[in-house]
C-alpha positions in Angstrom: 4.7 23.6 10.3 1.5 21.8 10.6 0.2 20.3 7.1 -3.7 21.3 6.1 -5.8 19.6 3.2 -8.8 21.0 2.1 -11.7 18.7 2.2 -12.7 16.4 -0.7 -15.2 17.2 -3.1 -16.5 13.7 -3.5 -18.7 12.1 -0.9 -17.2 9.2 -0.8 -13.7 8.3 -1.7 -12.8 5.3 -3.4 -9.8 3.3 -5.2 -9.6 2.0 -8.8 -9.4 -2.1 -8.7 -8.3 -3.7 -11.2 -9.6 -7.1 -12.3 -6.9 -9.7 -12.6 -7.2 -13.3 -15.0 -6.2 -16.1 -11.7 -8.0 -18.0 -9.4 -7.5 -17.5 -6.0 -5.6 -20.4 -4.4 -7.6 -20.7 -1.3 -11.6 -20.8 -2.4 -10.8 -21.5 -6.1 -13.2 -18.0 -6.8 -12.5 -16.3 -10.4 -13.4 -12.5 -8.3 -9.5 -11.4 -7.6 -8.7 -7.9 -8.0 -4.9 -5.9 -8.0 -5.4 -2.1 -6.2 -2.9 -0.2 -3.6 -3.1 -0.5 0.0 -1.5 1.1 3.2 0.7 -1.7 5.2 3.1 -0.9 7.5 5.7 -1.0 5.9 4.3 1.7 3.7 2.2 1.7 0.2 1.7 -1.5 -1.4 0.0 -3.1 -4.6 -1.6 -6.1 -3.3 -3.5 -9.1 -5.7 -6.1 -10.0 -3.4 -9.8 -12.4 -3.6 -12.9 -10.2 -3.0 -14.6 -13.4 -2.1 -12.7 -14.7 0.9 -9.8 -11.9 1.3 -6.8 -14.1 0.9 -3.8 -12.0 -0.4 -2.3 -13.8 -3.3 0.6 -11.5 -3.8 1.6 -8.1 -2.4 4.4 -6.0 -4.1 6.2 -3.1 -2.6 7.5 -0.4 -5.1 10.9 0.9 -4.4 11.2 4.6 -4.1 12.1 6.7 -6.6 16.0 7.1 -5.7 19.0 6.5 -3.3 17.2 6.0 0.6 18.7 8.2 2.7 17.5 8.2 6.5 16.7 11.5 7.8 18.2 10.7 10.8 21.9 10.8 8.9 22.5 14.2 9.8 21.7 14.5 13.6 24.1 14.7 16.4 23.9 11.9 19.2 25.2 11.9 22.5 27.0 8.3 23.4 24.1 7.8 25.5 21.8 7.7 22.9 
């Protein structure tokens, strides 16, 4: 069943940054911001300078309940 989403009503979509109180570590600038971002291991909150674009710390949230694969419940052949 193929998924749909109706178009945005903005023009432009953007993501709420949050200004953080440290100095970034690699060009000493005071401009660091805290905002979510898609890695590949999945969504991520990452501290970052806006200056030079050195991560300064990247936290992944742990989902909301027990992990369970959804390859548990499938059948395979011993061939793989």
């Amino acid at each position: 069943m193929p998924a749909t989403y109706p178009r945005p009503k903005k023009e432009f979509l953007n993501v709420e940054r949050e200004d953080v109180e440290v100095q970034c570590s690699k060009c000493n600038s005071k401009n660091v911001k805290r905002y979510p971002v898609l890695k590949p291991r999945g969504w991520a909150i990452t501290t970052k300078c806006q200056d030079c674009f050195f991560e300064l710390n990247v936290e992944y949230p742990r989902p909301a309940g027990p992990f369970v694969p959804i390859t548990k419940a499938m059948k395979f052949s011993p061939f793989g």
